[in-house]
VOBA-1610 file (N, C-alpha, C; in pm, whole numbers, padded with zeros to 5 digits, always signed):
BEGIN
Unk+13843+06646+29519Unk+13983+06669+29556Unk+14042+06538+29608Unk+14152+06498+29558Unk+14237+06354+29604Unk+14241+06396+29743Unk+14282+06301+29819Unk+14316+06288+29957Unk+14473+06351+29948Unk+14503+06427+30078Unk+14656+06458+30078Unk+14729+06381+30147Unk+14839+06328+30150Unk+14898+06221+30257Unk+14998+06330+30357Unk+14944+06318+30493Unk+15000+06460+30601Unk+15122+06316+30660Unk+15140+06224+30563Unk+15302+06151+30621Unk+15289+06032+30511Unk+15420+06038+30461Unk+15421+05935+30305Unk+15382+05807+30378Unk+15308+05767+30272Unk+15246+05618+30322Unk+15353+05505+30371Unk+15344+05405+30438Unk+15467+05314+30401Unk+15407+05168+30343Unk+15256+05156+30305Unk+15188+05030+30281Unk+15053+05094+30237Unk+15013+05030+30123Unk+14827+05054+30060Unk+14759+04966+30164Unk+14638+05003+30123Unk+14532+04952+30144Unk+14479+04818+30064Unk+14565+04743+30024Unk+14492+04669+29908Unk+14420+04545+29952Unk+14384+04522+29858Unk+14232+04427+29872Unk+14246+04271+29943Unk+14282+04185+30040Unk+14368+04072+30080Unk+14176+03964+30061Unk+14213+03839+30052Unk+14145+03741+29978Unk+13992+03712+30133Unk+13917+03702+30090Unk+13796+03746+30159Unk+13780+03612+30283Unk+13901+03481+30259Unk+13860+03404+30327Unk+13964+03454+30456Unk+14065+03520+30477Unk+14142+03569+30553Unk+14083+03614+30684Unk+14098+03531+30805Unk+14055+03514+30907Unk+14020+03702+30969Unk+13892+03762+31001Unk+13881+03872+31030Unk+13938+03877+31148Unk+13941+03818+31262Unk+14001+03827+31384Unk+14185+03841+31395Unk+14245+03910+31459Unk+14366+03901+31483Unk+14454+04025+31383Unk+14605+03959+31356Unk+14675+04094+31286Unk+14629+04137+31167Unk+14671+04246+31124Unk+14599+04288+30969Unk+14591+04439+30940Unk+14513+04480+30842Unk+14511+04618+30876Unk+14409+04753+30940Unk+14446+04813+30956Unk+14319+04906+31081Unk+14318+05073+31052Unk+14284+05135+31103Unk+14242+05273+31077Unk+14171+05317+31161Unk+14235+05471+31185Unk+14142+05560+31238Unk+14111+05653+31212Unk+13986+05695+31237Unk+13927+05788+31180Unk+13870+05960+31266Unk+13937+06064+31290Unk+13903+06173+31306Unk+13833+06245+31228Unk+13638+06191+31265Unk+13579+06268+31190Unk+13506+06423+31155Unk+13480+06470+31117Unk+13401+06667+31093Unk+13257+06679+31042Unk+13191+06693+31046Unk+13063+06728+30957Unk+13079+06802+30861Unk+13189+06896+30873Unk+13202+07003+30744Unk+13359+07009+30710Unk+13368+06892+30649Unk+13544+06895+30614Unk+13630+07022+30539Unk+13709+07088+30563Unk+13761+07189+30482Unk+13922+07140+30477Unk+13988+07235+30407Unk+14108+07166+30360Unk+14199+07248+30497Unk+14120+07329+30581Unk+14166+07373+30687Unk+14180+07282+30825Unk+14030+07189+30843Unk+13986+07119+30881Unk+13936+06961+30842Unk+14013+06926+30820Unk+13973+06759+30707Unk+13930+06668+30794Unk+13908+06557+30734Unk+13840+06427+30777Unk+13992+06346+30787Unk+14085+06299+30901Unk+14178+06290+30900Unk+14182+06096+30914Unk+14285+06047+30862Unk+14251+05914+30825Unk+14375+05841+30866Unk+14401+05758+30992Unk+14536+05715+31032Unk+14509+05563+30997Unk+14592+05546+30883Unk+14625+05385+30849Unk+14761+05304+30862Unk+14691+05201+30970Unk+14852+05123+31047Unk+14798+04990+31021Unk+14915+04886+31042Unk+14915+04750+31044Unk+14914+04721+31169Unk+14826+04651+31241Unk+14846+04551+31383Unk+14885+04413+31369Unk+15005+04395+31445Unk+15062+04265+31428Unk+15022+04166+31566Unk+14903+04228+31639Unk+14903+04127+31772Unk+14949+04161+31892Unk+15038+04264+31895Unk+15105+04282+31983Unk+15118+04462+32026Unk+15130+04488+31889Unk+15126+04665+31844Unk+15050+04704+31714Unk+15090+04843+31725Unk+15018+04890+31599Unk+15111+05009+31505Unk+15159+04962+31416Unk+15279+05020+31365Unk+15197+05190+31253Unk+15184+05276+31272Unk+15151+05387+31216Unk+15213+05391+31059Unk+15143+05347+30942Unk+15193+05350+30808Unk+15156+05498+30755Unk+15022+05573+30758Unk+15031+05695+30694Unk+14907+05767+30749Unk+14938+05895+30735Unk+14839+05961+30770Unk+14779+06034+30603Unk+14657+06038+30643Unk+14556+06095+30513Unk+14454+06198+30576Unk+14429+06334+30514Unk+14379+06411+30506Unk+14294+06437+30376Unk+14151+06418+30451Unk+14022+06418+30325Unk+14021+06562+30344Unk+13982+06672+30273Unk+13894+06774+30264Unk+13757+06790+30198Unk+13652+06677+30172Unk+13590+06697+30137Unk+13490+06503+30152Unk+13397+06568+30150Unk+13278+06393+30159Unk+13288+06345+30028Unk+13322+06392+29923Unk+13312+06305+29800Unk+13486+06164+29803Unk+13592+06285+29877Unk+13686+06182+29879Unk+13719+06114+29957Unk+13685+06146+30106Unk+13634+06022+30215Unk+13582+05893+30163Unk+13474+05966+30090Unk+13384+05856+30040Unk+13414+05750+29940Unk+13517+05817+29881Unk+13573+05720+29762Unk+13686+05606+29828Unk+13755+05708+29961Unk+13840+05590+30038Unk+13746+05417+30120Unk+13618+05522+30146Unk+13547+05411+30248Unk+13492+05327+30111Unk+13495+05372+30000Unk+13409+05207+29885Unk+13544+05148+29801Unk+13658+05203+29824Unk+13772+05100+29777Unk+13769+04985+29870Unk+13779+04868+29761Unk+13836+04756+29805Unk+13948+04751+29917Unk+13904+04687+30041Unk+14015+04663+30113Unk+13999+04567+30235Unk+14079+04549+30305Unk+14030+04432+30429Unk+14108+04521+30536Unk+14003+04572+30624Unk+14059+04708+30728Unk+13969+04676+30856Unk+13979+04703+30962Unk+13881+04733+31045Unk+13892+04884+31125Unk+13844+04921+31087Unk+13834+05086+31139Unk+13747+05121+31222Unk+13811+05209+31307Unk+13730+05325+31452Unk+13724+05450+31390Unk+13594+05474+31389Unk+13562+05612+31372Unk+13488+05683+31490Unk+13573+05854+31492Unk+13548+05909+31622Unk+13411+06021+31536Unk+13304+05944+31539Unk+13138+05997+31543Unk+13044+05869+31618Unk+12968+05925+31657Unk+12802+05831+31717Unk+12761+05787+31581Unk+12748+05632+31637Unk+12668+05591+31522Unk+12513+05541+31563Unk+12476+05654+31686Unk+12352+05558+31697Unk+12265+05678+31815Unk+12170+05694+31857Unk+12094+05814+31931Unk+12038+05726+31994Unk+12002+05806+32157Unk+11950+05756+32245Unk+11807+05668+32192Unk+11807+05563+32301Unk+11697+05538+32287Unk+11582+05605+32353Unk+11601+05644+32443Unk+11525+05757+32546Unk+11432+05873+32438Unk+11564+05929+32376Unk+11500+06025+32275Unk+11470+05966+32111Unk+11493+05862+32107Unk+11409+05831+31983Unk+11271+05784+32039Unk+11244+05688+32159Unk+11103+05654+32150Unk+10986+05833+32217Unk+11060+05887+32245Unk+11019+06014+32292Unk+10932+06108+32156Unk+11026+06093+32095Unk+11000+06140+31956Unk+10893+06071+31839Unk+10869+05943+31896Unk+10799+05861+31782Unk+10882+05836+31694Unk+11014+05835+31658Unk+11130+05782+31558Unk+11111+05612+31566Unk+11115+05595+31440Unk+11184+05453+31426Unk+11270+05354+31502Unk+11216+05249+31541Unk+11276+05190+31677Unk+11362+05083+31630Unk+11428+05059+31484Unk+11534+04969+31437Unk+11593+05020+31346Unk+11725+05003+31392Unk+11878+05091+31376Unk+11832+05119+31216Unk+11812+05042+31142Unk+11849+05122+30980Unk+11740+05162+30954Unk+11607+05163+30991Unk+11481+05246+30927Unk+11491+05407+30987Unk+11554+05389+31201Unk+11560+05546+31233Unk+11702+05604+31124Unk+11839+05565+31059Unk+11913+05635+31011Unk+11828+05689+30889Unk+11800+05587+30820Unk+11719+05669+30711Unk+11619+05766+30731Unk+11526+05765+30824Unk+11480+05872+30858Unk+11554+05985+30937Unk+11708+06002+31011Unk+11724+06111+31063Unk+11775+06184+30963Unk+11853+06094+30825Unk+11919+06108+30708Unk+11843+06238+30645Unk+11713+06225+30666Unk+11658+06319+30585Unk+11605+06392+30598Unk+11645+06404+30725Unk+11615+06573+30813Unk+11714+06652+30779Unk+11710+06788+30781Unk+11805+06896+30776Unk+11853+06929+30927Unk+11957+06972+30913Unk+12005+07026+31045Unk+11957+07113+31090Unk+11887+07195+31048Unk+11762+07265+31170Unk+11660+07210+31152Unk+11635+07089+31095Unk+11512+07047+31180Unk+11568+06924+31280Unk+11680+06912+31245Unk+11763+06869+31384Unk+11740+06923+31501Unk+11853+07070+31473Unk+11854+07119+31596Unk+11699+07177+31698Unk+11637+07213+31575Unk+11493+07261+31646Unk+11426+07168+31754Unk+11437+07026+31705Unk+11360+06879+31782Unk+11452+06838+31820Unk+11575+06895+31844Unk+11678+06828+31956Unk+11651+06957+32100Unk+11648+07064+32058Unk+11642+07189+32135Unk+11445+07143+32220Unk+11417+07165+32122Unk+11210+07178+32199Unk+11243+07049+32290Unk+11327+06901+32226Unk+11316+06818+32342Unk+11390+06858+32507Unk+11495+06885+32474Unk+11553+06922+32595Unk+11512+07074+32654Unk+11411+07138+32593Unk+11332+07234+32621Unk+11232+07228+32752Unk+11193+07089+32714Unk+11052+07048+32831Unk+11125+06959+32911Unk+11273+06953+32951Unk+11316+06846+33029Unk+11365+06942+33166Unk+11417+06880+33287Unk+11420+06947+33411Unk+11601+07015+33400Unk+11635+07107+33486Unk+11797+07148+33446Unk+11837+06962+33530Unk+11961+07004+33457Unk+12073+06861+33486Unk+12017+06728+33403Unk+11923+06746+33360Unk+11819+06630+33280Unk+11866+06638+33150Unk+11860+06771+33103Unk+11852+06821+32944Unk+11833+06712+32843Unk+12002+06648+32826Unk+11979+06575+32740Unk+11984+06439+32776Unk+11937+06310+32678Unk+11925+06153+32694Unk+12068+06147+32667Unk+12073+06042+32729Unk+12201+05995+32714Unk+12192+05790+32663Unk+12297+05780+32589Unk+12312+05616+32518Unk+12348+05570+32636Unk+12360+05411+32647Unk+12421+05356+32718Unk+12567+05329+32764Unk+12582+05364+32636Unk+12767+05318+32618Unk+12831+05506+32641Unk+12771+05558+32667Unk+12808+05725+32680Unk+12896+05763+32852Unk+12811+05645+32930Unk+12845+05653+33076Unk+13002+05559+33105Unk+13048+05480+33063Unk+13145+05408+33004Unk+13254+05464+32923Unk+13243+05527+32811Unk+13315+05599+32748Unk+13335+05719+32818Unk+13257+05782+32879Unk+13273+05950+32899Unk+13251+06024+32825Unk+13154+05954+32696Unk+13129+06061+32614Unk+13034+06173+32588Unk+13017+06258+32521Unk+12897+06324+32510Unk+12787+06277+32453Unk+12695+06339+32466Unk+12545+06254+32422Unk+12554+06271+32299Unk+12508+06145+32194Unk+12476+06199+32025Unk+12405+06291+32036Unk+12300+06327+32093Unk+12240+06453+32061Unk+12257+06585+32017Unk+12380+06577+32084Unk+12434+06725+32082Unk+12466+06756+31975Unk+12398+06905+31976Unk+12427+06977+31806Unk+12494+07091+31847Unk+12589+07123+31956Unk+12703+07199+31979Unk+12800+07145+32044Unk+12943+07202+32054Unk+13022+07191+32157Unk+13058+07039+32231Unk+13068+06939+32132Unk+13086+06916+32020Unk+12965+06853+31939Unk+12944+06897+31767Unk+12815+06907+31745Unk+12801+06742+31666Unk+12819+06665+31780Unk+12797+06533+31720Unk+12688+06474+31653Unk+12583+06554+31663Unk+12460+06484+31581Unk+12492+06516+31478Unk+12508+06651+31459Unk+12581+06639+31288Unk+12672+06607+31248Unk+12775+06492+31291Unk+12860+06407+31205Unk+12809+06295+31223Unk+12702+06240+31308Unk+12598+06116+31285Unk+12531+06130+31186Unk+12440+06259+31148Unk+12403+06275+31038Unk+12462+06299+30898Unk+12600+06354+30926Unk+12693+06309+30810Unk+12754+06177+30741Unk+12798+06154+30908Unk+12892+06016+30855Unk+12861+05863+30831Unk+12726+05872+30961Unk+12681+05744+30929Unk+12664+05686+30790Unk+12537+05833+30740Unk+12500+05757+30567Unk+12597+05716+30471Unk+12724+05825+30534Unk+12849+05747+30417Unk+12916+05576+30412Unk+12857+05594+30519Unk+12917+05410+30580Unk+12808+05323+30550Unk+12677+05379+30553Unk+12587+05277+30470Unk+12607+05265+30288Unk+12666+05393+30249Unk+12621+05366+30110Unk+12757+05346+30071Unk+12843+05312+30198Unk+12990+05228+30106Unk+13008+05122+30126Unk+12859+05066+30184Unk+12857+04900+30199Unk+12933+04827+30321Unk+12997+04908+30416Unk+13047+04843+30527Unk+12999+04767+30616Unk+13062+04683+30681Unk+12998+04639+30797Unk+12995+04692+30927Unk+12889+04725+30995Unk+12859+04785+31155Unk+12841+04730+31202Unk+12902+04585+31274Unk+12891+04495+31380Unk+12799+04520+31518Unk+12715+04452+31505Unk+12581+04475+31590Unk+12457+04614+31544Unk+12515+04675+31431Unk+12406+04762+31407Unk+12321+04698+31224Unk+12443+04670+31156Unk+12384+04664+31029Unk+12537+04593+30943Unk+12483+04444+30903Unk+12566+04401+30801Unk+12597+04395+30664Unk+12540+04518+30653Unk+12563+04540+30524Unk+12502+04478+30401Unk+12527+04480+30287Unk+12478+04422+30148Unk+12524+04319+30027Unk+12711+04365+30044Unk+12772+04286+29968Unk+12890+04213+30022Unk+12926+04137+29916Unk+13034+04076+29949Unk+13179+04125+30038Unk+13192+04247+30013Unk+13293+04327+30039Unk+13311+04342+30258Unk+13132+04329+30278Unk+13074+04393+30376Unk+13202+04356+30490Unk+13200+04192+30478Unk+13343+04113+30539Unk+13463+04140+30588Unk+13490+04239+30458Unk+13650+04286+30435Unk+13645+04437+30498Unk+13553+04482+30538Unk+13546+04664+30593Unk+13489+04648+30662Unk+13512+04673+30804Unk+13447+04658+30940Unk+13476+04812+30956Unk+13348+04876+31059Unk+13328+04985+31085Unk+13281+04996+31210Unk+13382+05069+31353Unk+13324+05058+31487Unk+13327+05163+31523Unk+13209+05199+31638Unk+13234+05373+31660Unk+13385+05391+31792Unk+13470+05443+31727Unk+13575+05469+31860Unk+13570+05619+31937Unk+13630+05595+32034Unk+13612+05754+32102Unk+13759+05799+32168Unk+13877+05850+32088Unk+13943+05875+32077Unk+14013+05930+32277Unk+13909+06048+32290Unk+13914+06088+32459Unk+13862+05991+32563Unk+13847+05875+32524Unk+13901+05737+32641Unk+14011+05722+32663Unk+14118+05714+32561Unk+14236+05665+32602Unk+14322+05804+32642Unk+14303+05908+32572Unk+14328+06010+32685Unk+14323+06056+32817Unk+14203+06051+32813Unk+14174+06054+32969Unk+14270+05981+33086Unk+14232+05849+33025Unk+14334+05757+33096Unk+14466+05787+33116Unk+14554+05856+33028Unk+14698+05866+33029Unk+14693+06003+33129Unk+14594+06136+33019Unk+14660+06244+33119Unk+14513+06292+33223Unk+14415+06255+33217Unk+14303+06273+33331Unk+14263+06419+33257Unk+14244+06477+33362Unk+14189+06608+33303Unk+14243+06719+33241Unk+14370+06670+33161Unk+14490+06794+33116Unk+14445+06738+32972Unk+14454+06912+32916Unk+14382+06902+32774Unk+14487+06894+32704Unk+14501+06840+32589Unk+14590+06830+32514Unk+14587+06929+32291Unk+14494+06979+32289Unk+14413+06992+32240Unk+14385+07143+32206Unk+14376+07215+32058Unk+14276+07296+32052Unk+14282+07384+31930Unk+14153+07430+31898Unk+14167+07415+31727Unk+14154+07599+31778Unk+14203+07661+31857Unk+14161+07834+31869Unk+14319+07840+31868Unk+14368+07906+31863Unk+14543+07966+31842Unk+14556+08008+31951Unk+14459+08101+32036Unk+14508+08148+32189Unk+14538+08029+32276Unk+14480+07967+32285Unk+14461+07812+32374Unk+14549+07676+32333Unk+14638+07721+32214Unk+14703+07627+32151Unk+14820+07658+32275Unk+14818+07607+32382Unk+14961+07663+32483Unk+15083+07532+32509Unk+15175+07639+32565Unk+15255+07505+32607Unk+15200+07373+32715Unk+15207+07423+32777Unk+15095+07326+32834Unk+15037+07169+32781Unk+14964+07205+32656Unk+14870+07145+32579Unk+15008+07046+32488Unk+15105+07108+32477Unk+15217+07049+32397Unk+15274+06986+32506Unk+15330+06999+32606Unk+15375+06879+32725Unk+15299+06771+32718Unk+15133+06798+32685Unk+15056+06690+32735Unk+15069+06608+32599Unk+15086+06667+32499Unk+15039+06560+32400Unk+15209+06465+32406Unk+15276+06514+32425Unk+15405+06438+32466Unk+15445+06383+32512Unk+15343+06342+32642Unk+15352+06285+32716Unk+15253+06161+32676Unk+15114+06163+32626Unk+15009+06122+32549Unk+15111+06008+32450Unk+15171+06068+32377Unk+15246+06009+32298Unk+15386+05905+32350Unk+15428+05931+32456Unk+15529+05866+32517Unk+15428+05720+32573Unk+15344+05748+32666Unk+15223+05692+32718Unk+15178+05597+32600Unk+15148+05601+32473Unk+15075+05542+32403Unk+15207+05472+32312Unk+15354+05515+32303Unk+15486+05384+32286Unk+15490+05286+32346Unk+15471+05330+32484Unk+15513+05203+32583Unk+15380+05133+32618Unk+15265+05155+32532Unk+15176+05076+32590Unk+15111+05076+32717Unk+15126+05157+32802Unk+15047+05236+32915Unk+14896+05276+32897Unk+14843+05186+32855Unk+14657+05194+32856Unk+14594+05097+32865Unk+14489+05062+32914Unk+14386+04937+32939Unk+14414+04892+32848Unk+14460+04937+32669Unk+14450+04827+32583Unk+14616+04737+32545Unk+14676+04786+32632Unk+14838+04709+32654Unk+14890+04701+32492Unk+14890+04803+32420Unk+14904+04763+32264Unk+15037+04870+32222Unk+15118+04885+32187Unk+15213+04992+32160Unk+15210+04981+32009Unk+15207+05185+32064Unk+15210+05236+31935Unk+15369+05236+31839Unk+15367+05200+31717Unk+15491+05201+31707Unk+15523+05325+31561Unk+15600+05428+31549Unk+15608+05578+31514Unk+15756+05582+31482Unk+15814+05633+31359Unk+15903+05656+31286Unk+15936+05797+31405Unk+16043+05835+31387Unk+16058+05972+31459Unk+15969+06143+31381Unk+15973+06131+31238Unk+15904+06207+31167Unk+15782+06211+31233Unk+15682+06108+31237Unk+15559+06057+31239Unk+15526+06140+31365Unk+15618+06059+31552Unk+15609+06102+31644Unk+15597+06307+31652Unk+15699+06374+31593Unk+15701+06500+31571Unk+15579+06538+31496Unk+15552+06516+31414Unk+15385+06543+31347Unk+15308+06541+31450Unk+15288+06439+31529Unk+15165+06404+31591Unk+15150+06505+31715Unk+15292+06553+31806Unk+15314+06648+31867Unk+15280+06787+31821Unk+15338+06788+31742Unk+15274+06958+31662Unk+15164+06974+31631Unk+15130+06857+31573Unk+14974+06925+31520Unk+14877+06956+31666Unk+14898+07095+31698Unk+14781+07120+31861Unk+14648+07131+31813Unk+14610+07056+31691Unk+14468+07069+31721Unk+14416+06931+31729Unk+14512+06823+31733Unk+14514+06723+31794Unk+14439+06615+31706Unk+14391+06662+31585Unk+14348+06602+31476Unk+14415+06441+31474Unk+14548+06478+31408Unk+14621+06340+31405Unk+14613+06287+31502Unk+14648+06291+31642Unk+14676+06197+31791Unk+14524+06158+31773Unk+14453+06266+31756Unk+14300+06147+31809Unk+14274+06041+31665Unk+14305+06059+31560Unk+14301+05966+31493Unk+14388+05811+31485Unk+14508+05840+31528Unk+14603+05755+31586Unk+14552+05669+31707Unk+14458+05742+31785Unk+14409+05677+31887Unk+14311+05591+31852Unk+14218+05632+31762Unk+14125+05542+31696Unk+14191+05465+31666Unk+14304+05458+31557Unk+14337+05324+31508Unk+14415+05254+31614Unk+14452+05255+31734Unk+14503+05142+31837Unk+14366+05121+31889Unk+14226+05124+31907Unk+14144+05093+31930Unk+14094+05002+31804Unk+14100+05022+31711Unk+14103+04973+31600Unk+14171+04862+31619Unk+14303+04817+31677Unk+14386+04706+31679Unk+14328+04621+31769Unk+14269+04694+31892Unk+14243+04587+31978Unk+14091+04550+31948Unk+14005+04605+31836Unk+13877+04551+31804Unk+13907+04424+31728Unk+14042+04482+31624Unk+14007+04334+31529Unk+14093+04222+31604Unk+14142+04242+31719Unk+14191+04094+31777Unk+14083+04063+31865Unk+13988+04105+31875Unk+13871+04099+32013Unk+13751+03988+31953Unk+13647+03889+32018Unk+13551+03830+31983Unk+13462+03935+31916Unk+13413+03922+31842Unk+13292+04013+31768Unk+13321+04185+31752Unk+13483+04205+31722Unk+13512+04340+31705Unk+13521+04417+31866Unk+13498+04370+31975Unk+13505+04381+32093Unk+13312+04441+32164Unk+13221+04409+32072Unk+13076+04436+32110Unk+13073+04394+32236Unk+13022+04484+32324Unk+12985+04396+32510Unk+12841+04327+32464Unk+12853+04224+32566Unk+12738+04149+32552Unk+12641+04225+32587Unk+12507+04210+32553Unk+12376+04280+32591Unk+12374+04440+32511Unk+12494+04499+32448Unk+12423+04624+32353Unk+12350+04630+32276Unk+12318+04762+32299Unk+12171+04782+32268Unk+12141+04794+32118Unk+12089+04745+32029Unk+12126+04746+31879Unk+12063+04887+31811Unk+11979+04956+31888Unk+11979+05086+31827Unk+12018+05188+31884Unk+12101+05188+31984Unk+12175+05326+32012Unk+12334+05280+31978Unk+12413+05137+31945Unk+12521+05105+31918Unk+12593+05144+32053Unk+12729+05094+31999Unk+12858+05063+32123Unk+12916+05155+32095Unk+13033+05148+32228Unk+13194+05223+32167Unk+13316+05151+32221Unk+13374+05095+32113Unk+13506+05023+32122Unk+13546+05055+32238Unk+13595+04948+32311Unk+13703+04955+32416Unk+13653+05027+32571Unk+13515+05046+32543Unk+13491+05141+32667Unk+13459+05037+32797Unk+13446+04920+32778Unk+13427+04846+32843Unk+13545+04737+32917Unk+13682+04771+32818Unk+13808+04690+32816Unk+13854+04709+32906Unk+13946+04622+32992Unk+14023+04667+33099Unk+14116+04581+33058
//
């Protein structure tokens, strides 16, 4: 199935000349990713230009399916993109496990586990651990605020690690500090893990904005994303970057309460401030097999 565009494009993706300085303005993307894309639920794809200063919102794209994600991530292009999945599992619970202790031999091996034999050896581990212990946690998890890769519920991030990563290896991208890839192209497609509920947090703290159930879709949740959105014009976040939104665009991003688009939008202003940052914005000393998360370290 083609990709649907959920806001007419205003600029492609096309291919810009490989000696073109990776650092600074250019183009970026974010990525709201699923383990099980449906045309209910897609793999949602926000592509903007950063000029240095802001990040101007050109189109939104809706995948329903891994074959056409996949065909977006191996087109030619010069992008640097945040994607909201783990690209990397504790180290705690990989050496626990006897897993592979360097980043591309453990993906290939979690690659080819099934999701219950996921969940089974994610469950028996946090089985024999003490309450409040349960699960390992990454390094960059305490920083971000995020949840542990482990988790195979609520939200079931190991399985879009186990989805999404392999798509980003076999479309040849580059993963700055995890894996540089194979070809020429590797240069021109940068790939960082972003975490969309950082820069939320920051604007509205603990007011949800958010929710894919219809009862819980409340007003409430629509003030906040409005405010989220006002907050992220004027540049009101550690990453001082303004978002810049056609009035159409802004109204989309408000309505949609399952918040799909805003968190993808959020990736790509994290996205802006990776590709103006030294080394995509990597903190010094991460750990190369549990990986980073954009911006969690930025002030």
């Amino acid at each position: 199935m083609a990709s649907e565009p959920l806001h007419p494009p205003a600029s492609d993706f096309d291919h810009q000349p490989q000696s073109q300085a990776r650092a600074g303005p250019g183009r970026v993307a974010g990525i709201d990713f699923t383990s099980r894309p449906t045309s209910r639920k897609p793999i949602v794809v926000a592509l903007g230009t950063f000029d240095g200063h802001s990040v101007r919102l050109d189109a939104l794209q809706a995948h329903a399916a891994f074959d056409d994600f996949s065909a977006w991530l191996r087109a030619p292009g010069d992008w640097v993109g945040a994607f909201d999945l783990p690209f990397g599992l504790p180290r705690e619970l990989v050496e626990t496990l006897g897993w592979p202790t360097e980043w591309l031999s453990l993906i290939h091996h979690y690659a080819a586990l099934s999701r219950e034999q996921i969940r089974s050896t994610f469950a028996a581990f946090c089985d024999a651990r003490p309450v409040g212990g349960k699960f390992a946690h990454r390094a960059c998890d305490g920083p971000a605020g995020s949840s542990p890769s482990m988790k195979w519920v609520n939200p079931p991030v190991a399985y879009m690690l186990h989805a999404g990563v392999p798509l980003l290896l076999a479309a040849g991208v580059h993963l700055p500090g995890l894996h540089a890839g194979a070809g020429a192209a590797d240069a021109c497609r940068v790939a960082v893990e972003g975490y969309p509920g950082l820069l939320a947090r920051e604007v509205l703290g603990s007011r949800s904005y958010k929710s894919d159930e219809k009862a819980r879709q409340t007003p409430d949740r629509l003030i906040a994303r409005k405010d989220l959105v006002d907050a992220l014009e004027q540049g009101r976040t550690r990453l001082a970057l303004r978002l810049r939104l056609s009035h159409a665009q802004r109204d989309a991003l408000v309505a949609d309460a399952s918040g799909d688009r805003l968190d993808a939008v959020l990736c790509m202003l994290q996205a802006g401030w990776a590709r103006a940052a030294p080394d995509f914005g990597r903190p010094a000393g991460s750990d190369p097999l549990e990986g980073w998360i954009v911006t969690a370290d930025a002030t």
